[in-house]
C-alpha positions in Angstrom: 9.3 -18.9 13.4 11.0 -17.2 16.2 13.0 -20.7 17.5 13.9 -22.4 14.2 15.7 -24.8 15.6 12.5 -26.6 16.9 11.0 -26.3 13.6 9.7 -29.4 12.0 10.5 -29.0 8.5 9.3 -32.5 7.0 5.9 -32.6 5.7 5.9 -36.7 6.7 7.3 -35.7 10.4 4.6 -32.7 10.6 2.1 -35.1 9.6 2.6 -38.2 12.4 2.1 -35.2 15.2 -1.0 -34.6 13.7 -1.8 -37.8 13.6 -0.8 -38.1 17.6 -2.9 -35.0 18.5 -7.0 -35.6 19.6 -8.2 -32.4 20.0 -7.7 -29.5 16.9 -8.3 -25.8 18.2 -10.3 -23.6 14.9 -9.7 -19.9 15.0 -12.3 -17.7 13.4 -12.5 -14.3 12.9 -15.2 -12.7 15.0 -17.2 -9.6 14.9 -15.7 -7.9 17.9 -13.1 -10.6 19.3 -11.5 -13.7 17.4 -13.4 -16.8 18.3 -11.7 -20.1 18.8 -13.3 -23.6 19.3 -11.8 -27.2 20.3 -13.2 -29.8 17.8 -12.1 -32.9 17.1 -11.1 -33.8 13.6 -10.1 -36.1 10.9 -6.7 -36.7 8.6 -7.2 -36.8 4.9 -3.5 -36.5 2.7 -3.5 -36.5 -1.0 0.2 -35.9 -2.0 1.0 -32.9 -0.5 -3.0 -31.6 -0.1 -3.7 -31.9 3.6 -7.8 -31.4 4.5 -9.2 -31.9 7.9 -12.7 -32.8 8.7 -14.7 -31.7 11.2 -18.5 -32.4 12.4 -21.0 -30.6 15.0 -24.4 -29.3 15.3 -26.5 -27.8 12.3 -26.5 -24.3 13.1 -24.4 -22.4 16.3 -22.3 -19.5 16.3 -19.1 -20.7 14.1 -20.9 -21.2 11.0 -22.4 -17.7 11.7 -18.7 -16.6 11.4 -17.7 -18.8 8.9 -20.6 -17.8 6.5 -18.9 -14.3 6.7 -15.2 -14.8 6.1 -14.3 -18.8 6.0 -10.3 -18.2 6.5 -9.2 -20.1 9.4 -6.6 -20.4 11.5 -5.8 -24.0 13.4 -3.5 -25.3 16.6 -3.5 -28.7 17.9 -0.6 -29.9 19.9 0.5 -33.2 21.6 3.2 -34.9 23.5 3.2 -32.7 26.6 5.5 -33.1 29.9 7.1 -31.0 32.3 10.7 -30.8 32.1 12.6 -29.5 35.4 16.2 -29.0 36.3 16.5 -28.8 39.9 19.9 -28.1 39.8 19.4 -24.4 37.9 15.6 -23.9 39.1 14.5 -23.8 35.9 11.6 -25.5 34.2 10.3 -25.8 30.6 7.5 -27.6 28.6 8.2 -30.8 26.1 5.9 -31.1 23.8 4.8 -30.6 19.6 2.3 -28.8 17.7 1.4 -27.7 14.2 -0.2 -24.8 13.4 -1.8 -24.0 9.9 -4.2 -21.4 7.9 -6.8 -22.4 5.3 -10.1 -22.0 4.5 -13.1 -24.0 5.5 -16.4 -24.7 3.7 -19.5 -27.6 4.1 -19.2 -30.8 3.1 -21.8 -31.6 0.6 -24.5 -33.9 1.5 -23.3 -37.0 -0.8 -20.1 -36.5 0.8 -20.7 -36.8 4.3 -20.7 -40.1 4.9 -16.9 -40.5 3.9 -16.0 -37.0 6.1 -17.7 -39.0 8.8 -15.4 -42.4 8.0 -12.4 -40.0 7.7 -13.1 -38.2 11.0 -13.5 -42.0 13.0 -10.5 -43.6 11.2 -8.3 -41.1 13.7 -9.6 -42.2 17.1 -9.7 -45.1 18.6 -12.5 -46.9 18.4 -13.7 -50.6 20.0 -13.4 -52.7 17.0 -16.8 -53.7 14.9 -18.0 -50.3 16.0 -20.0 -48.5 13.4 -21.6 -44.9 13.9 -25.6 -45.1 12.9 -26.4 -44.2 9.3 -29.0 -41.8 11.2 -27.0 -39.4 12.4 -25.7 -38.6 8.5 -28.6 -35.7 7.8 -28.3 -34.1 11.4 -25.0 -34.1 11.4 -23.1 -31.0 9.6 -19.5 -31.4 8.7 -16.5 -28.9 7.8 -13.6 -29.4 5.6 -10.9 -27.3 6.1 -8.2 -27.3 3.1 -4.3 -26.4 4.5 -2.7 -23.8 2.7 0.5 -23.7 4.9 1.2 -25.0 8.5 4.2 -25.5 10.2 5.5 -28.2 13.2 7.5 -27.0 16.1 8.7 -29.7 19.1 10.2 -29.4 21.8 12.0 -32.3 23.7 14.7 -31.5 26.3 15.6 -35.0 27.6 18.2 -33.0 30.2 
């Protein structure tokens, strides 16, 4: 990391800024170009094991990718605002982000039911709500296991 002092080194610290973010980016390699794709995602920590869950379609072109090389690459960030000294015209961004590399693979069918619960438990949702059973067999989920990430923030209060 080129700006170490923004590093977040603390696994607990890296872990609430995921827990603020709403949106994970999932980089794949691609046949000709990398391919990228916003999903939103799901927290699961065991100890120092961090897996992410995600759902979608059955079929489209990211498990074409994945079915060919399932390393990954993933960004989310969070906590952006504009920061601007008038006095010095300059201007910089506040925010934090992790970024991570893992691999990602299906969720089996028994299992899909608790990816599912995982995924909700990180948004908001009106209370008593309850996603239909239904959607269980025509939904596919993805869990991607973290080998390494890292944090970085940036907060210039002046």
């Amino acid at each position: 990391m080129r700006r170490s002092d923004r590093e977040i080194k603390d696994f607990e610290e890296i872990i609430e800024v995921i827990k603020k973010c709403d949106v994970c980016r999932v980089a794949m390699q691609g046949d000709e170009y990398p391919y990228i794709v916003p999903m939103n995602f799901g927290l699961e920590v065991d100890g120092n094991q961090v897996n992410l869950y995600f759902h979608g379609a059955m079929e489209g072109m990211k498990y074409q990718l994945l079915s060919k090389n399932n390393k990954v690459c993933f960004e989310m960030d969070c906590n952006h605002c504009l920061f601007t000294d008038m006095e010095n015209g300059n201007c910089t961004m506040n925010y934090e982000s992790v970024i991570g590399f893992g691999f990602m693979e299906d969720v089996p069918e028994e299992q899909k039911a608790e990816a599912l619960d995982i995924l909700m438990e990180h948004y908001p949702v009106p209370a008593g709500f309850h996603y239909s059973e239904a959607v269980v067999p025509r939904t596919r989920l993805l869990k991607l296991t973290v080998e390494k990430m890292t944090g970085k923030r940036r907060n210039k209060m002046s």
